[in-house]
N, C-alpha and C positions, 0 to 999 in steps of 0.2 A: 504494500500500500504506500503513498505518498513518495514513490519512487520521485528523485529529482537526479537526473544524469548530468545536469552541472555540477550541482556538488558531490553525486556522486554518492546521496543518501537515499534510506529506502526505511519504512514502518514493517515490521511483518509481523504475521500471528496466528496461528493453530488452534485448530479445534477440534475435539476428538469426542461426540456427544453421547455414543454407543460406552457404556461402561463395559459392554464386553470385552472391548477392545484398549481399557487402559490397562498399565501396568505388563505390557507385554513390549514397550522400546519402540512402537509406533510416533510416538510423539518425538522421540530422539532420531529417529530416522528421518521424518517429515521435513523436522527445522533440519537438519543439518542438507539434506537434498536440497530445500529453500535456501540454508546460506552458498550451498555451491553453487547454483542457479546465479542469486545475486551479484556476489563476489567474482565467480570464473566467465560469465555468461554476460551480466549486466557491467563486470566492471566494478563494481560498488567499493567505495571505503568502507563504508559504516553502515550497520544497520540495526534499527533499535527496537525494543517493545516496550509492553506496557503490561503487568500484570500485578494482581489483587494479592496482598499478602494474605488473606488465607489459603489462596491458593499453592498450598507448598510443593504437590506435586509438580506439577508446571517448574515452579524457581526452581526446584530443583532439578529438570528438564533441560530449562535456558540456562541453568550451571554449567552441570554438564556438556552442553555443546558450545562453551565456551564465551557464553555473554556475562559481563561481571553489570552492579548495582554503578546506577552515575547518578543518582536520585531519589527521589522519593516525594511524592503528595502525602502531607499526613492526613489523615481521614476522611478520602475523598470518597468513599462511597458507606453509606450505611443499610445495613441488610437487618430489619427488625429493629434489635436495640443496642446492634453492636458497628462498630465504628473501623470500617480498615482503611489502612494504607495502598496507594497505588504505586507501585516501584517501576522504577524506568530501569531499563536494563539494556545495555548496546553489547558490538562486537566490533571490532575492526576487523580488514581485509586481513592485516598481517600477521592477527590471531590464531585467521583461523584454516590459512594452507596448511594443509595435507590433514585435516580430520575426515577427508569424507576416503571411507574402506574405497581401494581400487576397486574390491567386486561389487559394490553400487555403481562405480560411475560407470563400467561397462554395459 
């Protein structure tokens, strides 16, 4: 999303709604396909998210493939009567050469 090829930045972001299908490395696969795309494909420097701190699967997700915290909204979203955080989280180009397995990119 909000790809910009002058500077060379990009928004991305996953969703996997089927709980069948969490917790089995689909979500690690997806973004990392996604940053090869961006980075090898579009070129990209940088590319960022946005995601809910309760959401710990996910962070720990966009850990994993190698996006670190540049941020934080304190309590930008309230669900009932509890109050979270939104964390920005990016990647750089020069992060993240050579994470993606040769037998994906064949």
């Amino acid at each position: 999303m909000s790809v910009n090829l002058i500077h060379r930045t990009a928004e991305a972001a996953i969703f996997i709604g089927n709980k069948n299908y969490w917790n089995k490395g689909y979500g690690t696969e997806a973004m990392n396909l996604l940053l090869d795309y961006g980075f090898n494909l579009l070129n990209l420097n940088s590319i960022m998210l946005r995601v809910y701190s309760f959401n710990k699967r996910a962070i720990k997700c966009y850990k994993k493939c190698g996006f670190k915290e540049i941020g934080r909204r304190r309590e930008a979203t309230i669900i009932g009567n509890k109050k979270y955080d939104q964390i920005y989280m990016d990647i750089l180009a020069s992060e993240f050469k050579g994470k993606v397995p040769e037998k994906i990119r064949d």
